[in-house]
PDB file of N, CA, C and O in Angstrom:
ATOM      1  N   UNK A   1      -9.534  -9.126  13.480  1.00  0.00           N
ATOM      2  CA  UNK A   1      -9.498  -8.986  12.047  1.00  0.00           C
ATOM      3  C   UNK A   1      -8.403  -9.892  11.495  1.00  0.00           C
ATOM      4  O   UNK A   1      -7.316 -10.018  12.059  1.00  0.00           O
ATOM      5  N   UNK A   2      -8.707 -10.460  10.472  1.00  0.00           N
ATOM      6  CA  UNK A   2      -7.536 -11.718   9.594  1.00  0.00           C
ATOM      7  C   UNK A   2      -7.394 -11.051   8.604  1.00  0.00           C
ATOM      8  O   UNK A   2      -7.981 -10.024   8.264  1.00  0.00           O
ATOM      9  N   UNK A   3      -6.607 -11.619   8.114  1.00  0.00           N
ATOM     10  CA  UNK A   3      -5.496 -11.227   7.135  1.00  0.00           C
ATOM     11  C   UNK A   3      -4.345 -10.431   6.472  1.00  0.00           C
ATOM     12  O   UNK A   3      -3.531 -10.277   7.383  1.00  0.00           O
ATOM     13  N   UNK A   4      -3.894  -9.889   5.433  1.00  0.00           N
ATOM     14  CA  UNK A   4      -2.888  -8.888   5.353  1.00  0.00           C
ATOM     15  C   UNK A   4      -3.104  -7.718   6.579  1.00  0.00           C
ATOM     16  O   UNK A   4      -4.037  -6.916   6.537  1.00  0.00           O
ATOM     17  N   UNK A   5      -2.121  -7.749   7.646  1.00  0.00           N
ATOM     18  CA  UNK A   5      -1.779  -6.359   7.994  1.00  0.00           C
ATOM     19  C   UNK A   5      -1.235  -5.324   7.437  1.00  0.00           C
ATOM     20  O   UNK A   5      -0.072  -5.330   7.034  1.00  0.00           O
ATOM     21  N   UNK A   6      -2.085  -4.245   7.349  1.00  0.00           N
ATOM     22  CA  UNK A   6      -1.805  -3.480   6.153  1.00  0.00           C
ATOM     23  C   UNK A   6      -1.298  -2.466   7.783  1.00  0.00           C
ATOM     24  O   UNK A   6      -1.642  -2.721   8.938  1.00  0.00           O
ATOM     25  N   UNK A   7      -0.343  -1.247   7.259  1.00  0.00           N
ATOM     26  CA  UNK A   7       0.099  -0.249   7.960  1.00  0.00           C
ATOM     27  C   UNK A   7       0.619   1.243   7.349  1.00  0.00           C
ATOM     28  O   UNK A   7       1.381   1.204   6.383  1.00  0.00           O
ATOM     29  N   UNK A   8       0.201   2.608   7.922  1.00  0.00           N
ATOM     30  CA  UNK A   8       0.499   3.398   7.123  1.00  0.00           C
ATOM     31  C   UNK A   8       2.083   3.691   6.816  1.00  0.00           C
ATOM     32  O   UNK A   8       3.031   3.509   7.581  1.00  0.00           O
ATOM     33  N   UNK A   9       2.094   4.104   5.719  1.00  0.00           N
ATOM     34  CA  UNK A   9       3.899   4.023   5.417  1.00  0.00           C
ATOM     35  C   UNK A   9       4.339   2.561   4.656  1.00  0.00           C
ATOM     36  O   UNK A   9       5.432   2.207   4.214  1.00  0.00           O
ATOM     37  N   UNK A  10       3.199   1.959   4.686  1.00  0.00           N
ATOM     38  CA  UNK A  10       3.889   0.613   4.158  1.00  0.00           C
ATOM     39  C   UNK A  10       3.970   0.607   2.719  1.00  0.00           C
ATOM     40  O   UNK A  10       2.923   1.165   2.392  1.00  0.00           O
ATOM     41  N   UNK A  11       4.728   0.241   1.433  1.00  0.00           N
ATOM     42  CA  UNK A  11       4.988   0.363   0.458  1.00  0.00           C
ATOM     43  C   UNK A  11       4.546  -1.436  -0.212  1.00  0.00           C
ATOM     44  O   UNK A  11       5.282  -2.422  -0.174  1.00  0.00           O
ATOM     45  N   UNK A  12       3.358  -1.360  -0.684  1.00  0.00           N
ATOM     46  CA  UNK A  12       2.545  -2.151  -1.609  1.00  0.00           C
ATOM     47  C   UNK A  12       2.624  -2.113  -3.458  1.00  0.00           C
ATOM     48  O   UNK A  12       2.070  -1.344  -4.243  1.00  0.00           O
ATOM     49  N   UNK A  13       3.702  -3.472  -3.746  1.00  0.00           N
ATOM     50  CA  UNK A  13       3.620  -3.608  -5.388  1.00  0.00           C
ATOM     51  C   UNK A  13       2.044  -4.337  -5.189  1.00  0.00           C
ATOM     52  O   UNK A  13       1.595  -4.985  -4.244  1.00  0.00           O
ATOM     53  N   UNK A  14       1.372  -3.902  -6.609  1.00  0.00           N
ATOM     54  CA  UNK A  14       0.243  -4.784  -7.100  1.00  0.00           C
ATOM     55  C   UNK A  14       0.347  -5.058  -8.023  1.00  0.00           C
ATOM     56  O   UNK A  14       1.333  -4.551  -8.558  1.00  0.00           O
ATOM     57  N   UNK A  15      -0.521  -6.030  -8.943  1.00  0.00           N
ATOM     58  CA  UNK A  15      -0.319  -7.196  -9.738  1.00  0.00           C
ATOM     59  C   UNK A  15      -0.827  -6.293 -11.223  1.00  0.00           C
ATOM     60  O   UNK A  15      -0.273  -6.638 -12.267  1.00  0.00           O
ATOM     61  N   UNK A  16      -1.496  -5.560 -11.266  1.00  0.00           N
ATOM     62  CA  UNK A  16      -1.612  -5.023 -12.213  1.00  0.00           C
ATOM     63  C   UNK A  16      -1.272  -3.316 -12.455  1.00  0.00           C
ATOM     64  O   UNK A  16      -1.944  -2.391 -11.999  1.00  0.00           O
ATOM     65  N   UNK A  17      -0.251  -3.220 -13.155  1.00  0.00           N
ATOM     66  CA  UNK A  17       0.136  -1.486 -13.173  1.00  0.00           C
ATOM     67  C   UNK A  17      -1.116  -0.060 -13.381  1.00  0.00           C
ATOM     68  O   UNK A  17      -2.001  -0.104 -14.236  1.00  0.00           O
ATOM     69  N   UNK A  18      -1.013   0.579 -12.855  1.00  0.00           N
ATOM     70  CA  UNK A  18      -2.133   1.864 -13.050  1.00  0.00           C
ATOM     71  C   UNK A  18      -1.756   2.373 -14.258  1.00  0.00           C
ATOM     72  O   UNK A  18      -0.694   2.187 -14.852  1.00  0.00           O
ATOM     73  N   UNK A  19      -2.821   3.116 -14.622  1.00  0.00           N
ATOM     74  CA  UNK A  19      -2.458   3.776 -15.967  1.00  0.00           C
ATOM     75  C   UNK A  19      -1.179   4.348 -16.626  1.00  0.00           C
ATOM     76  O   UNK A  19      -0.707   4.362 -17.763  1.00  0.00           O
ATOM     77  N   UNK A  20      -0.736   4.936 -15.080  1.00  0.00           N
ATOM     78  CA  UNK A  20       0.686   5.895 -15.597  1.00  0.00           C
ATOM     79  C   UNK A  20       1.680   4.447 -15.466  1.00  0.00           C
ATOM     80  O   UNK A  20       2.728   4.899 -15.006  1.00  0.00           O
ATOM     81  N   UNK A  21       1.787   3.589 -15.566  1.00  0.00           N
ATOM     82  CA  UNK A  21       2.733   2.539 -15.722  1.00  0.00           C
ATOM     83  C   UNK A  21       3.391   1.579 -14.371  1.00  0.00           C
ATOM     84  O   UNK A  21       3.890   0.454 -14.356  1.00  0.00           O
ATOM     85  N   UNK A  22       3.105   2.706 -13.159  1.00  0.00           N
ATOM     86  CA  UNK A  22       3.910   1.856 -11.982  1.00  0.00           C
ATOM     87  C   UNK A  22       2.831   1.173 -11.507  1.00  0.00           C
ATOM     88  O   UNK A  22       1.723   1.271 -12.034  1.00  0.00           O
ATOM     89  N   UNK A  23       3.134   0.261 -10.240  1.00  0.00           N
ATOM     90  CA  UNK A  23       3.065  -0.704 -10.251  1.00  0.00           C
ATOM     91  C   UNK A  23       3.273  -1.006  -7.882  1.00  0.00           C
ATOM     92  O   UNK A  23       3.149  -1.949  -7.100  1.00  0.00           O
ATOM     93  N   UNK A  24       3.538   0.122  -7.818  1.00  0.00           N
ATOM     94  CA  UNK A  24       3.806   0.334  -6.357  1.00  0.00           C
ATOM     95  C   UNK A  24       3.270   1.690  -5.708  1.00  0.00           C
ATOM     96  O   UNK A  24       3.242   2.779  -6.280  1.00  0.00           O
ATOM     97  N   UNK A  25       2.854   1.423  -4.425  1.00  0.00           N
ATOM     98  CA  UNK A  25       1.573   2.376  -3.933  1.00  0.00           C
ATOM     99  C   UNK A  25       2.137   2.424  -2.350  1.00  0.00           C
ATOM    100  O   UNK A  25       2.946   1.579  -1.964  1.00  0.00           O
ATOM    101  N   UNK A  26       1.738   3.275  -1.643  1.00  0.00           N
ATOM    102  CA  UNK A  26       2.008   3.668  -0.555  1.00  0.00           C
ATOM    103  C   UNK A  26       0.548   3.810   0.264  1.00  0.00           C
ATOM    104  O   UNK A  26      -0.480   4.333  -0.168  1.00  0.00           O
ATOM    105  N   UNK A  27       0.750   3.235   1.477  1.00  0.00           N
ATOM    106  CA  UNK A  27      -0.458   3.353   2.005  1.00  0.00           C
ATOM    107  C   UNK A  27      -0.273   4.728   2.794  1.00  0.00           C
ATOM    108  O   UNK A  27       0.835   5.251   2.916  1.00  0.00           O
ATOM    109  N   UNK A  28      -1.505   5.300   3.348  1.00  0.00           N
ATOM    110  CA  UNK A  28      -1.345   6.716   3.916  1.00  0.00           C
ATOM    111  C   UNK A  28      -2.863   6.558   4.995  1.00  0.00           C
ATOM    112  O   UNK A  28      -2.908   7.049   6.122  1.00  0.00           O
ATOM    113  N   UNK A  29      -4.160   5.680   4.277  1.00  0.00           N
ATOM    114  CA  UNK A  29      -5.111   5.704   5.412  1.00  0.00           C
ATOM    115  C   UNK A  29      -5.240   4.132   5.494  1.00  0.00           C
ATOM    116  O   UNK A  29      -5.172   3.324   4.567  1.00  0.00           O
ATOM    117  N   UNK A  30      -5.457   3.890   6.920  1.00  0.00           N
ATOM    118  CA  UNK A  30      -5.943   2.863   7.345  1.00  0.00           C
ATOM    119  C   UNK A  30      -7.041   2.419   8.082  1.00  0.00           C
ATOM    120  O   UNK A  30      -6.935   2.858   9.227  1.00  0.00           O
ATOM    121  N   UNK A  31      -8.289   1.585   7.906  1.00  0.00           N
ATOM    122  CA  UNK A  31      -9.817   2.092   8.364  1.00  0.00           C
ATOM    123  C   UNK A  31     -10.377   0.518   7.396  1.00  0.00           C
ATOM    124  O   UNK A  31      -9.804  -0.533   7.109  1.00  0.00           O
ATOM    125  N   UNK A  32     -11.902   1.126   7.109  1.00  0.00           N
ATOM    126  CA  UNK A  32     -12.717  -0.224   6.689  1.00  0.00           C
ATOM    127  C   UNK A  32     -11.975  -0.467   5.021  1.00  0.00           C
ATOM    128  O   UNK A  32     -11.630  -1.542   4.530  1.00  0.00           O
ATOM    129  N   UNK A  33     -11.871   1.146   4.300  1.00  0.00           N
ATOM    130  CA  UNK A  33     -11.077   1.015   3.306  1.00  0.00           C
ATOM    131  C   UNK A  33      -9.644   1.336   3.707  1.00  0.00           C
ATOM    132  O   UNK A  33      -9.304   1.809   4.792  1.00  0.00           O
ATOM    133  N   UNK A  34      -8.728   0.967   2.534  1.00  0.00           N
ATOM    134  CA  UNK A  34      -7.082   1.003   2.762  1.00  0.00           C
ATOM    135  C   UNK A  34      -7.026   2.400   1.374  1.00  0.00           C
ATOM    136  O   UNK A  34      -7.478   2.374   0.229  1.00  0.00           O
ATOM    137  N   UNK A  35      -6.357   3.376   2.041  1.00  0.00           N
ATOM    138  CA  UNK A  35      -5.932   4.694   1.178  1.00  0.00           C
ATOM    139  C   UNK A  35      -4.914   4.540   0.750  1.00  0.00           C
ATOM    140  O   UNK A  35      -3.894   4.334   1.407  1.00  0.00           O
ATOM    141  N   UNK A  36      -5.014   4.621  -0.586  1.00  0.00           N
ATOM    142  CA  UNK A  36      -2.839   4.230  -1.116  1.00  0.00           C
ATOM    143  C   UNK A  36      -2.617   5.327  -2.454  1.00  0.00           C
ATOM    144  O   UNK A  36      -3.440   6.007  -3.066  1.00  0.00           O
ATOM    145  N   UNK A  37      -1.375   5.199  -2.584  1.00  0.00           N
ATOM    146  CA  UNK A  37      -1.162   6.685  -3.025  1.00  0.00           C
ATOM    147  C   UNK A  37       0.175   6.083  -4.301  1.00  0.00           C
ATOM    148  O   UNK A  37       1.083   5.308  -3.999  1.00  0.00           O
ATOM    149  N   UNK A  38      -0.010   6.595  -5.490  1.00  0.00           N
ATOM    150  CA  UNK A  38       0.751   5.892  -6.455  1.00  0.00           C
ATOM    151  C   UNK A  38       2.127   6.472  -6.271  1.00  0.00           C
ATOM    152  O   UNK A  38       2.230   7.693  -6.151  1.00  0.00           O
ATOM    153  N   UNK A  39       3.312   5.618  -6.235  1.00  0.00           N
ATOM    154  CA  UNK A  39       4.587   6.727  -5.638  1.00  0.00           C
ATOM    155  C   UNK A  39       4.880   6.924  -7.307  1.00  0.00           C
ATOM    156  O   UNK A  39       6.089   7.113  -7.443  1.00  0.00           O
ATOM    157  N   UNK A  40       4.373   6.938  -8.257  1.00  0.00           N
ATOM    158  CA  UNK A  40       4.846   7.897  -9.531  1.00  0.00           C
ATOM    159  C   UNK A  40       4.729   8.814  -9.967  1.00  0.00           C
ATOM    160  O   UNK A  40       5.575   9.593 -10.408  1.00  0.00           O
ATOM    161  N   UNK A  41       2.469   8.949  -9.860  1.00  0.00           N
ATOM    162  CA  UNK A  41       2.241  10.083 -10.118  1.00  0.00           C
ATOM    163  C   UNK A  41       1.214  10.516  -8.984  1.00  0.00           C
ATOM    164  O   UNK A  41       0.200  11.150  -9.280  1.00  0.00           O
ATOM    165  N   UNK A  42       1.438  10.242  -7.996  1.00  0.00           N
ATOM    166  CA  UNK A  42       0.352  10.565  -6.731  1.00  0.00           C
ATOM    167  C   UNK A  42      -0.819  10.689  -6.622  1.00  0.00           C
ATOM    168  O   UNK A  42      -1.469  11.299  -5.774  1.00  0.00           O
ATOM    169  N   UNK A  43      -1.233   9.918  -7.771  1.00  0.00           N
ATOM    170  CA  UNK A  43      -2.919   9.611  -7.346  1.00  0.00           C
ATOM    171  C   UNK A  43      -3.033   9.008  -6.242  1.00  0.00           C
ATOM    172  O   UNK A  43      -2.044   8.785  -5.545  1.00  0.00           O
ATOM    173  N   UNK A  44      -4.422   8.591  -5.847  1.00  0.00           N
ATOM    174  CA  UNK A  44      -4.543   8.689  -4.345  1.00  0.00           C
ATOM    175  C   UNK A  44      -5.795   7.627  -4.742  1.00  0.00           C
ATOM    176  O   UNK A  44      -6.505   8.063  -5.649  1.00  0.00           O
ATOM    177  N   UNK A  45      -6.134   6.472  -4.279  1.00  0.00           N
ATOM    178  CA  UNK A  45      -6.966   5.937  -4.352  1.00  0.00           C
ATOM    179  C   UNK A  45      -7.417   5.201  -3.530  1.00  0.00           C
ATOM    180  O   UNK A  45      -6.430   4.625  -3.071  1.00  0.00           O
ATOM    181  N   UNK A  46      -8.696   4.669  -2.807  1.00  0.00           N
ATOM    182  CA  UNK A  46      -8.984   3.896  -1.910  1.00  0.00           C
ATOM    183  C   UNK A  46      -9.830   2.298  -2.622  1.00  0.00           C
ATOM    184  O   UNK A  46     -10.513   2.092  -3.625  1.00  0.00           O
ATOM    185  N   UNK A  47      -9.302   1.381  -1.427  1.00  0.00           N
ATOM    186  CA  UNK A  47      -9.778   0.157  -2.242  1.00  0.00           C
ATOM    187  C   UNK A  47      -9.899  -0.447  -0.571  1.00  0.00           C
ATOM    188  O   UNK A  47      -9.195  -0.372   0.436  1.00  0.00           O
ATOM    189  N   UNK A  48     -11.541  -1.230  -1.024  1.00  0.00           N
ATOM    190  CA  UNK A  48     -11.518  -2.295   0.203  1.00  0.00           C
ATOM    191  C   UNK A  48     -10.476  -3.295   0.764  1.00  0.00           C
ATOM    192  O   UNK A  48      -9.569  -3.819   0.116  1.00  0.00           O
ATOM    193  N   UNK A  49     -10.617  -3.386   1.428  1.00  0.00           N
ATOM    194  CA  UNK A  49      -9.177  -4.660   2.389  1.00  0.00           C
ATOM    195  C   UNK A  49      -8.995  -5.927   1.578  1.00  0.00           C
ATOM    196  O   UNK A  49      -7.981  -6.527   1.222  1.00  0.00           O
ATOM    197  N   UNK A  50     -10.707  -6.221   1.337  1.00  0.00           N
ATOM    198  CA  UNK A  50     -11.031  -7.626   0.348  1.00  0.00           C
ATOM    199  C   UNK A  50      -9.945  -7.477  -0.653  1.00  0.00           C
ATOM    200  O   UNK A  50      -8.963  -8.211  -0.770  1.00  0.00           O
ATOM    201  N   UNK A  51     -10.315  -6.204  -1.516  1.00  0.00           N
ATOM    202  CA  UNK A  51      -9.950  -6.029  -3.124  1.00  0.00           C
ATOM    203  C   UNK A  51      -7.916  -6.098  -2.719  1.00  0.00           C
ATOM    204  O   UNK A  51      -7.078  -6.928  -3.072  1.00  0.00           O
ATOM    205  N   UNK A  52      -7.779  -4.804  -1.849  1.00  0.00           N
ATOM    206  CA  UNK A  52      -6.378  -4.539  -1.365  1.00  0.00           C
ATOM    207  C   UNK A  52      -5.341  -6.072  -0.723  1.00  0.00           C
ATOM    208  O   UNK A  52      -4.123  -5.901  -0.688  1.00  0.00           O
ATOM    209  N   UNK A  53      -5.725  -7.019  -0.408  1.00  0.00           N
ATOM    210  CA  UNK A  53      -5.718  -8.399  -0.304  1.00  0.00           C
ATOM    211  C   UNK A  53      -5.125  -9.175  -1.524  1.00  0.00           C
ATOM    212  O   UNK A  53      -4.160  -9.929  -1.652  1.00  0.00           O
ATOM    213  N   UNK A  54      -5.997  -8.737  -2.295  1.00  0.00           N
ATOM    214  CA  UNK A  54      -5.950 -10.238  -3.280  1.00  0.00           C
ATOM    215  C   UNK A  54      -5.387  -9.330  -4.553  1.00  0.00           C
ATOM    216  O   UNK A  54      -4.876 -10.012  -5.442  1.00  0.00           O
ATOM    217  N   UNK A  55      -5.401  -8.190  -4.729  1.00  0.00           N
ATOM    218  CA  UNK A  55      -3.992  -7.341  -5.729  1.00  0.00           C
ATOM    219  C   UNK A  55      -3.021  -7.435  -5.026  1.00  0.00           C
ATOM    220  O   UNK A  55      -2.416  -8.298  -5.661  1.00  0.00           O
ATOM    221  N   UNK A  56      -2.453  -7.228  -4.265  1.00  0.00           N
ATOM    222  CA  UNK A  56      -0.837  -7.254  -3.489  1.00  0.00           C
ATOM    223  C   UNK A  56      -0.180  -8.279  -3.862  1.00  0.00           C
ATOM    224  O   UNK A  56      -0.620  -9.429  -3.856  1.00  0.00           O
ATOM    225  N   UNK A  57       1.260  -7.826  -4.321  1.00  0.00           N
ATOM    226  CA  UNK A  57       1.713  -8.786  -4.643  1.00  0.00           C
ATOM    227  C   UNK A  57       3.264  -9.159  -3.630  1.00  0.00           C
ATOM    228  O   UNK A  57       3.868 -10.232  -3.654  1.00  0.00           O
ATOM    229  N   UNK A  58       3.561  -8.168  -2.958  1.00  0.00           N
ATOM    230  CA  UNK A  58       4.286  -7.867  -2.059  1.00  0.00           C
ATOM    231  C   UNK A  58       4.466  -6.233  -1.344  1.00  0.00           C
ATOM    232  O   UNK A  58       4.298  -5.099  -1.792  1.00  0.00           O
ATOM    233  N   UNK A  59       4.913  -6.814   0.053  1.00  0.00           N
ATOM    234  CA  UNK A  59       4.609  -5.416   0.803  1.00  0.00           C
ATOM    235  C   UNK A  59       6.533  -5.157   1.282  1.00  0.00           C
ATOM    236  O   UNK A  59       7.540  -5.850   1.134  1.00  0.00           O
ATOM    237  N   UNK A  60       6.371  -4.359   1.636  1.00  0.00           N
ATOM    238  CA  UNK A  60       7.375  -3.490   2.301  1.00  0.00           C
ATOM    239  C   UNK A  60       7.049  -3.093   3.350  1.00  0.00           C
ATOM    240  O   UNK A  60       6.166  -2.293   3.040  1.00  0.00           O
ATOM    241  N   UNK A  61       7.127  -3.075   4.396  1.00  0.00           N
ATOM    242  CA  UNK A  61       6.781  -2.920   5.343  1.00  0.00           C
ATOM    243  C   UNK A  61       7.378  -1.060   6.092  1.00  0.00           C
ATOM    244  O   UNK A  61       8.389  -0.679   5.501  1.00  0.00           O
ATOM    245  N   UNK A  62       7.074  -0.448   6.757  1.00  0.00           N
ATOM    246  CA  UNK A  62       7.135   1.032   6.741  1.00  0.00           C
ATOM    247  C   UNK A  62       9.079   0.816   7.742  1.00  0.00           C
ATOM    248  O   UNK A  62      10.051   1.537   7.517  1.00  0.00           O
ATOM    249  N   UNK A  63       9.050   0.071   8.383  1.00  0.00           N
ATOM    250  CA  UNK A  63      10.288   0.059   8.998  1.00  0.00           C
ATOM    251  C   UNK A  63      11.460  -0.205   8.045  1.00  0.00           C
ATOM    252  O   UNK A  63      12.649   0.042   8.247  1.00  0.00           O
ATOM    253  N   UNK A  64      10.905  -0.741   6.999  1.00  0.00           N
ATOM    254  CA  UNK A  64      12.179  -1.186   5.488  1.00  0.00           C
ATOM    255  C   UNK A  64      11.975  -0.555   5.025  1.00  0.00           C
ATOM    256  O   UNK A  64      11.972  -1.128   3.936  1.00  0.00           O
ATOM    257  N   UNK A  65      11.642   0.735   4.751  1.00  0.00           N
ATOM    258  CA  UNK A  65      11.227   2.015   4.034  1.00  0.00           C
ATOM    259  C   UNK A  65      12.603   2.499   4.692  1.00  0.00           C
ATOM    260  O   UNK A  65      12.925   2.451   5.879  1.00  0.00           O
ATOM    261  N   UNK A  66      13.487   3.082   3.353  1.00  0.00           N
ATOM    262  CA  UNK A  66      14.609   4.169   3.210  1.00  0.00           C
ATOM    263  C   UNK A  66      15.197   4.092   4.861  1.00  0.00           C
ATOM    264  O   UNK A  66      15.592   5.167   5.315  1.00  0.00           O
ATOM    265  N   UNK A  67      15.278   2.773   5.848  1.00  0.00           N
ATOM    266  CA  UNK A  67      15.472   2.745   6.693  1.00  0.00           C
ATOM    267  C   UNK A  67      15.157   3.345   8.089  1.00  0.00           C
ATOM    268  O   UNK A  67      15.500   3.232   9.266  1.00  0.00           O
ATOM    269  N   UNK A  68      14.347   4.016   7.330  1.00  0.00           N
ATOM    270  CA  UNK A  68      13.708   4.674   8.988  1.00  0.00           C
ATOM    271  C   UNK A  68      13.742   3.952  10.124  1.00  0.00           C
ATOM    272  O   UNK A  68      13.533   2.752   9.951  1.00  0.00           O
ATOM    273  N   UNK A  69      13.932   4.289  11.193  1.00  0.00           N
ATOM    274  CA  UNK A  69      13.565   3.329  12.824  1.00  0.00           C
ATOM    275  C   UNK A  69      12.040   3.019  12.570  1.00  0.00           C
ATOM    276  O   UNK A  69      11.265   3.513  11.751  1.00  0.00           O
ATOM    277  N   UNK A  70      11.863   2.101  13.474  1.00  0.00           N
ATOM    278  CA  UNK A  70      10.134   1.394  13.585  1.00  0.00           C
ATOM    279  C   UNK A  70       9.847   2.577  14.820  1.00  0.00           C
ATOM    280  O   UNK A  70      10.631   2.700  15.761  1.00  0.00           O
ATOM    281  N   UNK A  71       8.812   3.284  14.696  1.00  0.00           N
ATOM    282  CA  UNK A  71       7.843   4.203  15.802  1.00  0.00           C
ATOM    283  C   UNK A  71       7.032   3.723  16.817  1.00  0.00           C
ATOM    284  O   UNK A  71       6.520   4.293  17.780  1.00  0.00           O
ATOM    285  N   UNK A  72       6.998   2.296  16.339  1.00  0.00           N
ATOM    286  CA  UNK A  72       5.351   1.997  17.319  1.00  0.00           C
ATOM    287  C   UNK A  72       6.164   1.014  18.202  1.00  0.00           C
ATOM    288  O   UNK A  72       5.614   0.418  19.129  1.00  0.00           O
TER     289      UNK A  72
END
């Protein structure tokens, strides 16, 4: 598989804000679709890899998250 490695825990800004205003999403499933979760007001939404791709505007990766150790 090519392109963005997406991973759960990883913290995704996108290019256009959701209704409630933010602008950064948390992934939680990973599969044919990518599950991401709004860290403002916790909607929960799924979007193909294609779509999840080409909105991202930068990732965070789950190990630069609030410093946690890397697991895997």
């Amino acid at each position: 598989m090519s392109g963005t490695p997406f991973n759960v825990g990883d913290r995704i800004t996108l290019k256009k804000p959701h209704p409630c205003g933010s602008r950064d999403w948390e992934v939680y499933r990973i599969g044919a679709d990518i599950g991401m979760k709004c860290l403002k007001c916790s909607r929960r939404m799924m979007f193909t890899r294609r779509d999840a791709e080409r909105k991202k505007v930068s990732i965070i990766n789950y190990d630069e998250v609030d410093g946690r150790p890397d697991s895997r």
